[in-house]
N, C-alpha and C positions, 0 to 999 in steps of 0.2 A: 861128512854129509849124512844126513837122515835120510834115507828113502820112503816115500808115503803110496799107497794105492790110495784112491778118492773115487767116489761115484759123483759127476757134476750132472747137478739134478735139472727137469727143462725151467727151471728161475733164476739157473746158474749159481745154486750155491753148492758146496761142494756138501758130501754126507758119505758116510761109510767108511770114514777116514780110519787108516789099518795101515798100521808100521810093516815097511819088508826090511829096514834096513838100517837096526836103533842105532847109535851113537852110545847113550847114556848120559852121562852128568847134569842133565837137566834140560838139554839140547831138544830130546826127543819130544817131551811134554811143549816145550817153547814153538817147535816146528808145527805139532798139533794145533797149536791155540792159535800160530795165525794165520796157518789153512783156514781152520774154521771161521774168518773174519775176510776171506779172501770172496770175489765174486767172480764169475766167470761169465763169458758170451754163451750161450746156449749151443751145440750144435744142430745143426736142422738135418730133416729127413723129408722130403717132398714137401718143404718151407713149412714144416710144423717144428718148434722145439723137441728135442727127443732124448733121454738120460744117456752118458757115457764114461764109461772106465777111461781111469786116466792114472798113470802115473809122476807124482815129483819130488823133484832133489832139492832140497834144500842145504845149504851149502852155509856154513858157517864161518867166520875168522875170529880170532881173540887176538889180542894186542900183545905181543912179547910181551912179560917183565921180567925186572930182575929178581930173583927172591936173594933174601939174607941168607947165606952161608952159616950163621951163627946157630 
């Protein structure tokens, strides 16, 4: 899993995006790119939109194979 902090802005897009928790192989940049493609509901504060810290896990699977022994 990657871990990400994000600031969700009051338009709901996310910004501030900051690994706590790389993976590597290419994982980490992949999680990045579709945070930043992601939109979020705003939270509110006396029904005005209002910016909030947020943390997420992104959770990965690959497919078994077999590799050649040779």
């Amino acid at each position: 899993a990657v871990v990400l902090a994000i600031v969700i802005e009051t338009d709901g897009k996310p910004s501030h995006i900051r690994l706590l928790s790389p993976l590597g192989f290419g994982f980490d940049e992949e999680a990045i790119a579709a945070v930043q493609q992601w939109r979020f509901r705003p939270a509110r504060k006396d029904d005005k939109p209002v910016r909030v810290s947020a943390t997420i896990e992104i959770n990965f699977r690959t497919s078994e194979s077999k590799f050649d022994q040779q």
